[in-house]
TORZABA-762585 format. One record per residue (C-alpha): residue number from 1; residue in three letters; x, z, y. Coordinates in steps of 0.1 Angstrom, whole numbers, m for minus. Example, Ala and Ser with C-alpha at 12.3 -4.5 7.8 and 13.67 -1.06 7.14 Angstrom:
TORZABA-762585
{node 1,ALA,{123,78,m45}}
{node 2,SER,{137,71,m11}}
//
This chain:
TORZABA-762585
{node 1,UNK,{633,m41,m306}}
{node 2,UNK,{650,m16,m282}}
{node 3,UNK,{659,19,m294}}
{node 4,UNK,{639,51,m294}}
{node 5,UNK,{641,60,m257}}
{node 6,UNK,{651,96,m272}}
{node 7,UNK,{679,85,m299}}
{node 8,UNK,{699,65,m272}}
{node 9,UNK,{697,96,m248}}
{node 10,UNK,{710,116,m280}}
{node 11,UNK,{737,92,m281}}
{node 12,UNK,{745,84,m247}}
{node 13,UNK,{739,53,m253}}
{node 14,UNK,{723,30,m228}}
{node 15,UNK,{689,8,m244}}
{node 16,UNK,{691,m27,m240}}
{node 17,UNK,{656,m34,m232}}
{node 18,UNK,{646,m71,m231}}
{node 19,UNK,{633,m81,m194}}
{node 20,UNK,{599,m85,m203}}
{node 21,UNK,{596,m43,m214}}
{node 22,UNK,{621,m33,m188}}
{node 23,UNK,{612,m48,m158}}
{node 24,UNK,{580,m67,m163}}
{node 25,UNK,{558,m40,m178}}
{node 26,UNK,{570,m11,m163}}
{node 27,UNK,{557,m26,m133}}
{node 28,UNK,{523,m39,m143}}
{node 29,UNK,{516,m2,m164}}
{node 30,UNK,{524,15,m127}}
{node 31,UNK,{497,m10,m111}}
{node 32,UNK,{472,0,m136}}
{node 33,UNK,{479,37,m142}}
{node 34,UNK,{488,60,m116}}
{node 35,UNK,{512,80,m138}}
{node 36,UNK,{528,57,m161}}
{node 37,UNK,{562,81,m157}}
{node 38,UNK,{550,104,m180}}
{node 39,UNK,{536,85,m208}}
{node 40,UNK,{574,69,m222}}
{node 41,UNK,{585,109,m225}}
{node 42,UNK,{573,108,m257}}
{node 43,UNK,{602,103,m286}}
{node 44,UNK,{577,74,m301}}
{node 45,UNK,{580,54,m269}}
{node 46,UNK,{589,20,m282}}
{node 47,UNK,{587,0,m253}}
{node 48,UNK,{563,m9,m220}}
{node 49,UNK,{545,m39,m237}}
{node 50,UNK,{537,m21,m267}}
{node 51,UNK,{526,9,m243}}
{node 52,UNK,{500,m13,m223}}
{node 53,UNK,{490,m29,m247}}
{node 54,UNK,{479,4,m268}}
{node 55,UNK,{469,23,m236}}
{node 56,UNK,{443,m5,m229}}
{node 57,UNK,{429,m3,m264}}
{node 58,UNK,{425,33,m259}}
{node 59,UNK,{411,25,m221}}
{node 60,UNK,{384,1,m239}}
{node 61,UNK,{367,25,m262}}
{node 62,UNK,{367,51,m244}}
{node 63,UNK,{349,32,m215}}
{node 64,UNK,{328,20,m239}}
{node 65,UNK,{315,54,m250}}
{node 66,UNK,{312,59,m214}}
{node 67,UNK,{293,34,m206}}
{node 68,UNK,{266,39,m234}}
{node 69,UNK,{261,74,m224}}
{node 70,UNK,{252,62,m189}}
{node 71,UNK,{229,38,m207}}
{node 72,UNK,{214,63,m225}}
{node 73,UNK,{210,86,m195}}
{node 74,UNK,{193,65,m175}}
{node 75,UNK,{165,43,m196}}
{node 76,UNK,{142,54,m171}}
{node 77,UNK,{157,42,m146}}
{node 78,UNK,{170,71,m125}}
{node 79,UNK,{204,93,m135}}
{node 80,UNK,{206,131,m126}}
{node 81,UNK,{236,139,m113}}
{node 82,UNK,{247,161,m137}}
{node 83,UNK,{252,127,m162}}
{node 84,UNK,{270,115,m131}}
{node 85,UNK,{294,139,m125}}
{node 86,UNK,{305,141,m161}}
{node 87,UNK,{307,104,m165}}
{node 88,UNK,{335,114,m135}}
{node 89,UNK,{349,144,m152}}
{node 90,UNK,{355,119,m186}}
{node 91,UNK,{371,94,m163}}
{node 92,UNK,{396,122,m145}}
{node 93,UNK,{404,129,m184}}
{node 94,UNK,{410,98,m195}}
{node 95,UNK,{433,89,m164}}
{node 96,UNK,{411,54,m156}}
{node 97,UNK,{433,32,m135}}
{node 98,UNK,{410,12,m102}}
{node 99,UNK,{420,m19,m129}}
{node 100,UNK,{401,m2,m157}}
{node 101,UNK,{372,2,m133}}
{node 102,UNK,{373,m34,m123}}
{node 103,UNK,{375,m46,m156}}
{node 104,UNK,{345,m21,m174}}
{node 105,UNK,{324,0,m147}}
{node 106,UNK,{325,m32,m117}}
{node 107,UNK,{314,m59,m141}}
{node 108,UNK,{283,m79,m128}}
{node 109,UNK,{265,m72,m161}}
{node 110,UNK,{263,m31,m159}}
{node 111,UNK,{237,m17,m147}}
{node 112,UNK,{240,m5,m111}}
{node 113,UNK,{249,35,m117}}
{node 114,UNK,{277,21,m144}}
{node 115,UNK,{290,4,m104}}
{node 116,UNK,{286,34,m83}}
{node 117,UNK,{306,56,m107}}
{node 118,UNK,{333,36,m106}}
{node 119,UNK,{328,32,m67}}
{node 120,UNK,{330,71,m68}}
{node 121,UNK,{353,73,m87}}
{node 122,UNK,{380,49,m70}}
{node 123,UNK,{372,66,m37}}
{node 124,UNK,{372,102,m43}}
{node 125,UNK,{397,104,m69}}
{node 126,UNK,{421,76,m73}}
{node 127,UNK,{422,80,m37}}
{node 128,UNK,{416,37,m33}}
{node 129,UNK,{417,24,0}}
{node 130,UNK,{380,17,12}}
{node 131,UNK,{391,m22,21}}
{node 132,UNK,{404,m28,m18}}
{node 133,UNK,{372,m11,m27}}
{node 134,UNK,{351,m33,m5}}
{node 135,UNK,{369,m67,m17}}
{node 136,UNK,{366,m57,m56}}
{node 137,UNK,{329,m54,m53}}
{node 138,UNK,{325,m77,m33}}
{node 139,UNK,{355,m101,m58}}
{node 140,UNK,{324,m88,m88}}
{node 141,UNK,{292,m99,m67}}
{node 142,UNK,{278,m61,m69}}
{node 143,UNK,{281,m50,m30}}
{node 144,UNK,{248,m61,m21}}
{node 145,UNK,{238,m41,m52}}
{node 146,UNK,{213,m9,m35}}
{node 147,UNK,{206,25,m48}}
{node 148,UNK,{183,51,m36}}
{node 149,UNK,{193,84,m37}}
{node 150,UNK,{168,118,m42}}
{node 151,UNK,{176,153,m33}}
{node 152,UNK,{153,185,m32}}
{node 153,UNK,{164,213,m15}}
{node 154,UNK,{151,247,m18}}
{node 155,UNK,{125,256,16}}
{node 156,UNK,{146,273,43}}
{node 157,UNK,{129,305,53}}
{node 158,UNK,{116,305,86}}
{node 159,UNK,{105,333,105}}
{node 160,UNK,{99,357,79}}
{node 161,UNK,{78,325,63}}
{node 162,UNK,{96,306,31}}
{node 163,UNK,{89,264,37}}
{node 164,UNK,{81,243,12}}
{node 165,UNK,{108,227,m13}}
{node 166,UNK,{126,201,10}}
{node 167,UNK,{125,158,m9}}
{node 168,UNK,{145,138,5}}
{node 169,UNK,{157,102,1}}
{node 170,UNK,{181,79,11}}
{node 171,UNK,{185,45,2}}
{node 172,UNK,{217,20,13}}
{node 173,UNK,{238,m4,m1}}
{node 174,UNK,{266,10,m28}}
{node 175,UNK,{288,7,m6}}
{node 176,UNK,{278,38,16}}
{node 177,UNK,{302,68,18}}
{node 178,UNK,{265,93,28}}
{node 179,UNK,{257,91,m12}}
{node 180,UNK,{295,101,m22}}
{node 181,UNK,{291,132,1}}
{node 182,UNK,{254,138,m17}}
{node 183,UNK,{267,138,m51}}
{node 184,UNK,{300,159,m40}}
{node 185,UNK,{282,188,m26}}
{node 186,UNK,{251,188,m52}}
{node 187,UNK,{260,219,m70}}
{node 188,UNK,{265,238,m39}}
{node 189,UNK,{231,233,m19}}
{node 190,UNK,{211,208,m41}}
{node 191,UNK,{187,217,m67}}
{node 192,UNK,{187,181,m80}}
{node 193,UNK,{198,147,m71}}
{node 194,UNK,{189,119,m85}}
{node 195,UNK,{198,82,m82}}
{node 196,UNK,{172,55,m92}}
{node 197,UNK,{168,14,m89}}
{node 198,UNK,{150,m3,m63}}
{node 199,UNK,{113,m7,m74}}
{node 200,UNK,{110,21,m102}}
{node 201,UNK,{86,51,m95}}
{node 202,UNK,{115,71,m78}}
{node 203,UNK,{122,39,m47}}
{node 204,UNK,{92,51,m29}}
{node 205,UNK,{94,55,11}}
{node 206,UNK,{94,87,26}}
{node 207,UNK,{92,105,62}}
{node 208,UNK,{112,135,46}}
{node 209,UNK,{144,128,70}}
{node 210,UNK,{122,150,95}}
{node 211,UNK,{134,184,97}}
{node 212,UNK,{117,211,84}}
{node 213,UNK,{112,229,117}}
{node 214,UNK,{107,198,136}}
{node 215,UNK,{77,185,112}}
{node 216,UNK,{58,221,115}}
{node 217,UNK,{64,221,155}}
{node 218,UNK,{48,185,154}}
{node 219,UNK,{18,197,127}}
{node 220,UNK,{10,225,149}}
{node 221,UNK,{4,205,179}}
{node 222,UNK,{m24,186,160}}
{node 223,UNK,{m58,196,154}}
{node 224,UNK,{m72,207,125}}
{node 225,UNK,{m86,179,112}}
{node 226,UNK,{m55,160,117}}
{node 227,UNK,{m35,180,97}}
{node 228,UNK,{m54,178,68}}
{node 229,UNK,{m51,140,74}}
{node 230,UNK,{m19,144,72}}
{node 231,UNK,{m16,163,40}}
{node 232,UNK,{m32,130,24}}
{node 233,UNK,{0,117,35}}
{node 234,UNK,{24,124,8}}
{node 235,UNK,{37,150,m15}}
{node 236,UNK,{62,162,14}}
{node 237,UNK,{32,167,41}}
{node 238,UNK,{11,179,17}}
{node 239,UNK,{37,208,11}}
{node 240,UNK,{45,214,45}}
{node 241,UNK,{3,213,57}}
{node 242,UNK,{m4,245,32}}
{node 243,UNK,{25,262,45}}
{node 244,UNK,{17,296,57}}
{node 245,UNK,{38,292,91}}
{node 246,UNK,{15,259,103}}
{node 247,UNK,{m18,279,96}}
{node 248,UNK,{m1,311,114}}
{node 249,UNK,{4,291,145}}
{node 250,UNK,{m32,271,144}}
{node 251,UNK,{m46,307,133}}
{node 252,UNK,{m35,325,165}}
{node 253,UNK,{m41,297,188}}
{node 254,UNK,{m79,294,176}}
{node 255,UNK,{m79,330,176}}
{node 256,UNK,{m56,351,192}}
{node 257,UNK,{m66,385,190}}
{node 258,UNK,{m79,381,151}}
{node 259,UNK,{m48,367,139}}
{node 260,UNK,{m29,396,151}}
{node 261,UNK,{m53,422,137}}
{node 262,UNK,{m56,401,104}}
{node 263,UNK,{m12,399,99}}
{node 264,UNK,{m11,435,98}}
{node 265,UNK,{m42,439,69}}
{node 266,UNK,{m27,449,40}}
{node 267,UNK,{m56,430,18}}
{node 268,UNK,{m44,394,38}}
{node 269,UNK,{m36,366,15}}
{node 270,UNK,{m24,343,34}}
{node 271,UNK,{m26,322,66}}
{node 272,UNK,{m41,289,54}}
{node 273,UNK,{m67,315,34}}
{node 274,UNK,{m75,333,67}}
{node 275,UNK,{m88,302,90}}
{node 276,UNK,{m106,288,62}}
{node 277,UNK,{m130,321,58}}
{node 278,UNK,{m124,329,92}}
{node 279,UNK,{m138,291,101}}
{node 280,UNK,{m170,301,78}}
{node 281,UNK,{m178,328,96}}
{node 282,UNK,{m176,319,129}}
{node 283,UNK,{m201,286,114}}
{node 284,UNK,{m224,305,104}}
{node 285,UNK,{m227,334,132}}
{node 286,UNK,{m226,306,157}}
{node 287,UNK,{m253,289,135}}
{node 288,UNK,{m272,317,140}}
{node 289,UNK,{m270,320,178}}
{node 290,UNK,{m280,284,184}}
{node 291,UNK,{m311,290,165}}
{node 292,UNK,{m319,323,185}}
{node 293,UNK,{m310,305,217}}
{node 294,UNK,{m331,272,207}}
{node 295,UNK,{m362,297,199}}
{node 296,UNK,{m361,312,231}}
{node 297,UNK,{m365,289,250}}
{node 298,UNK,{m390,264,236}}
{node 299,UNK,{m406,263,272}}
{node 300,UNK,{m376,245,284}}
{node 301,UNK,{m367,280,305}}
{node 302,UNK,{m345,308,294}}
{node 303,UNK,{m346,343,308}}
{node 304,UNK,{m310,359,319}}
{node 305,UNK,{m317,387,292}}
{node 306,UNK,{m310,359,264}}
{node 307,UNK,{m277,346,278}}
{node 308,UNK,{m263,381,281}}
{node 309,UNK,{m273,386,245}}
{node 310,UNK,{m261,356,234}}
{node 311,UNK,{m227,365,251}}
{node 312,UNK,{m226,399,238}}
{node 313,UNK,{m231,385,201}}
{node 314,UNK,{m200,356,209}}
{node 315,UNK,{m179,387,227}}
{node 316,UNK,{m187,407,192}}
{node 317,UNK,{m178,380,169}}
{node 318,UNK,{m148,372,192}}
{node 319,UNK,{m153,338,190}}
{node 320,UNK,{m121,310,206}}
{node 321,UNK,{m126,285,229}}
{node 322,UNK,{m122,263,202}}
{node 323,UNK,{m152,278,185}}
{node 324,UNK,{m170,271,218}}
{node 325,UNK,{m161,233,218}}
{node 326,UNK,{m173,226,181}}
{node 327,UNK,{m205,243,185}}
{node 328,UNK,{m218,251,222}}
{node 329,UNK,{m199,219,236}}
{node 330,UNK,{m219,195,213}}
{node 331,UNK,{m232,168,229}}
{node 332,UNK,{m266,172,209}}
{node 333,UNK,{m270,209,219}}
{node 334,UNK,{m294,221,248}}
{node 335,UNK,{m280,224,282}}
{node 336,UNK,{m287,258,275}}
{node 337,UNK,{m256,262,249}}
{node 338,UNK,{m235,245,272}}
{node 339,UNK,{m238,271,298}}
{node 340,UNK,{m236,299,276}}
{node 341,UNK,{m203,284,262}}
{node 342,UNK,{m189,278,295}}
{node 343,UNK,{m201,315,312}}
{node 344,UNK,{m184,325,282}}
{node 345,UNK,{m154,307,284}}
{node 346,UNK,{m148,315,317}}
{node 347,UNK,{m159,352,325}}
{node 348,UNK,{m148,366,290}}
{node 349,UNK,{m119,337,278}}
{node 350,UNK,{m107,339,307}}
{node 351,UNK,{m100,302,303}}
{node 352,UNK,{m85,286,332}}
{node 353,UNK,{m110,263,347}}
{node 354,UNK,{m94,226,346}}
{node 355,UNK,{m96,231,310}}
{node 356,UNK,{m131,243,309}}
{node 357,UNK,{m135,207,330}}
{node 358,UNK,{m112,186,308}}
{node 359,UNK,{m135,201,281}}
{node 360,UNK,{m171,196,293}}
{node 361,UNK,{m159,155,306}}
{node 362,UNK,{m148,153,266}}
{node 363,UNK,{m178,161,254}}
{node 364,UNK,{m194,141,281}}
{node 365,UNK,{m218,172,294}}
{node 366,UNK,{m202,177,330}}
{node 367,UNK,{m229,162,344}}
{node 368,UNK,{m258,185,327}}
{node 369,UNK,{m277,198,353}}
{node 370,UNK,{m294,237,357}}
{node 371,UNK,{m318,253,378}}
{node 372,UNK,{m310,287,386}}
{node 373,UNK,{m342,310,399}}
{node 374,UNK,{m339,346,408}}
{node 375,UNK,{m362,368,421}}
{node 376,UNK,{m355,400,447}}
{node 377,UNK,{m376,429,459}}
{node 378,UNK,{m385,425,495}}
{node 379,UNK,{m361,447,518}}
{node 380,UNK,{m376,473,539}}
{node 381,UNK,{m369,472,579}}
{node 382,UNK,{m381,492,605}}
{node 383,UNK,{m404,507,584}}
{node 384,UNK,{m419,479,567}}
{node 385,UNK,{m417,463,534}}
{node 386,UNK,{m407,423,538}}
{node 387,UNK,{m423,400,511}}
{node 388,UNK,{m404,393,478}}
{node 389,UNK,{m374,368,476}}
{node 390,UNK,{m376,338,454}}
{node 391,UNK,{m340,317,452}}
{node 392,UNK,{m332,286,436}}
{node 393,UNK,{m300,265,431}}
{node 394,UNK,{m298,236,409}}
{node 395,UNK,{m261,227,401}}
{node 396,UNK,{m243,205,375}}
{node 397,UNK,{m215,219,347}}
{node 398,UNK,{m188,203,364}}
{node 399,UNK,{m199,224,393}}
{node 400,UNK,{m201,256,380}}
{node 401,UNK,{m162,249,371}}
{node 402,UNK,{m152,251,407}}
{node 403,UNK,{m156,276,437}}
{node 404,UNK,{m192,264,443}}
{node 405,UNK,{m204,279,414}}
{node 406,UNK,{m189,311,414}}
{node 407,UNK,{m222,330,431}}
{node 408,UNK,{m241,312,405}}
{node 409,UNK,{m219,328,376}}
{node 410,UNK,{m218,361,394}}
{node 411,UNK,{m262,359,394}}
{node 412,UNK,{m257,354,358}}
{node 413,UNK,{m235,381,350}}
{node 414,UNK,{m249,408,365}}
{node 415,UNK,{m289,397,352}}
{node 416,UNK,{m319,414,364}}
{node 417,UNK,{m309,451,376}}
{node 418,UNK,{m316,469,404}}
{node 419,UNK,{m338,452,432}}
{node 420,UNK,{m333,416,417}}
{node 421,UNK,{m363,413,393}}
{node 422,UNK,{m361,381,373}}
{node 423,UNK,{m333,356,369}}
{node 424,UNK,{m343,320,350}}
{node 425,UNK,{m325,292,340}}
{node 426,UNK,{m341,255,337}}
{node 427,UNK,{m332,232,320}}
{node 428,UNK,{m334,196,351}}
{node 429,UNK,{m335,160,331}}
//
């Protein structure tokens, strides 16, 4: 055996190492380790075979611990990412050579997070070509191997509003560098990450990719009873349906001139809160005007005195034109409703009028007709009195829409004052 590598500098001396220590090993401990320089500095160094040989029987236990504490980590089948990284930190300490992940963390047998450790850990740290990488897993039958990835990020704040806790997951083969860049920036802007197996509770699919923004600009563009649809969806819409910034936008475009009044309350408890009671209310005061409009006018008529109530009480209870559409726009509601709800929307809305159309054809009332009757004092000339005026005009919903009907709107605004007398609307089957 060759000398103490420390002696034979002492001595000046030069060791005769055999070929096998000298050349051989040397070479095979520098494909294994990356710094197999330092290790022979020692003043036991008694050779390279005798070093691999002992640095792989340290290699192997301490894999071995490793790779039960994975084990151990994940029996539910899903690791955190704080196991992960310090099954990464113990492998930086122990030096871990790509051949010691081949041999331990790549074998076909370990489970699949044992696989993308060691895929880390080649990449990222021993700084492994991505080709070598590809051919050893693909060399050990794992590349096809897939994981799915989870990560929850806190809910950005977004106009003075804070969005719901962001999931999202990504699934791919092991061999994709997107999950090396999760699990390297977790404890910067990631609240948890979490890996899991194809087929366990966490591998479920998900429409979180969307982002946060983008999902509430889409959920505000539906109507109401779509987005609670859409809550059913999953936990992530579910989130993202009570958020106060959806409800805001739904809130001010069912009611403009509540919502604004209502945001600077200081008793308000929230958007989603507001439309709900607000939604009540409007029921039940609209509720109330249908059955005072459907009891006056029992004799198929209605006097002008009526509809100018019944627009004073929709003006007072500021009711939206989406109020009108779910109540006076019904297709089972008197032609009576249907004019008040249009006069209204109209005259006090201020609604322009192909939407008051698209409106009436969707509720398939445009073609409701009305008889209009007023009633005028007889003028006076030269002295005498001429008889009394009787008027009529019968026109359909879709009519009172366009210019044609605008006299007949103007009749029913201004009632019975002055020298017209009576103003009376029929109902014409």
């Amino acid at each position: 055996m060759c000398a103490p590598w420390g002696a034979a500098r002492a001595s000046g001396e030069r060791s005769a190492r055999p070929i096998a220590c000298g050349s051989l090993c040397p070479r095979r401990g520098g494909q294994r380790w990356l710094r197999p320089k330092h290790h022979p500095r020692v003043f036991t160094f008694q050779g390279w075979r005798l070093f691999y040989i002992d640095n792989h029987r340290k290699m192997a236990p301490g894999l071995s611990s490793l790779i039960k504490f994975v084990e151990e980590c994940s029996q539910n089948e899903s690791l955190e990412v704080g196991y992960h990284l310090k099954a990464l930190g113990e492998l930086c300490s122990m030096e871990a050579g790509f051949k010691d992940v081949q041999l331990f963390l790549f074998a076909r047998n370990n489970s699949m997070f044992l696989n993308l450790i060691g895929l880390h850990y080649s990449i990222l740290s021993l700084k492994i070509p991505h080709d070598d990488v590809i051919e050893a897993i693909q060399s050990h039958h794992i590349e096809e191997r897939q994981v799915c990835v989870n990560w929850f990020k806190l809910g950005r704040w977004f106009y003075g509003f804070h969005l719901p806790d962001e999931s999202v997951l990504a699934r791919s083969p092991s061999e994709s560098s997107q999950h090396r860049k999760i699990h390297q920036r977790s404890r910067r802007s990631r609240i948890r990450v979490m890996a899991a197996k194809p087929g366990s509770s966490q591998w479920e699919p998900s429409f979180n990719w969307l982002l946060e923004d983008i999902a509430i600009a889409i959920a505000s563009r539906l109507e109401v009873w779509d987005v609670c649809s859409l809550g059913s969806c999953s936990r992530f819409w579910r989130a993202l349906c009570a958020s106060d910034c959806l409800w805001l936008a739904l809130s001010r475009k069912r009611w403009p001139a509540l919502a604004s009044a209502e945001a600077s309350s200081s008793c308000f408890q929230g958007w989603r809160l507001f439309y709900v009671n607000n939604h009540r209310k409007m029921a039940a005061g609209l509720s109330s005007l249908i059955k005072f409009v459907e009891e006056c006018s029992q004799n198929e008529s209605l006097e002008v005195g009526y509809h100018l109530k019944a627009l004073g009480e929709l003006r007072s209870m500021e009711a939206g034109f989406k109020d009108v559409q779910l109540f006076l726009f019904a297709r089972n509601s008197s032609v009576f409703l249907n004019l008040i709800g249009l006069h209204y929307s109209i005259l006090s809305l201020e609604i322009p009028h192909n939407d008051v159309m698209e409106a009436l054809q969707n509720h398939n009332i445009a073609e409701r007709q009305v008889c209009v009757n007023w009633f005028k004092l007889g003028r006076w000339f030269y002295g005498f009195r001429l008889p009394d005026e009787s008027r009529s005009r019968k026109v359909t919903l879709r009519e009172l829409t366009t210019s044609k009907g605008e006299p007949i709107l103007a009749v029913l605004n201004r009632g019975a004052v002055h020298e017209v007398l009576r103003v009376q609307i029929t109902e014409l089957t």
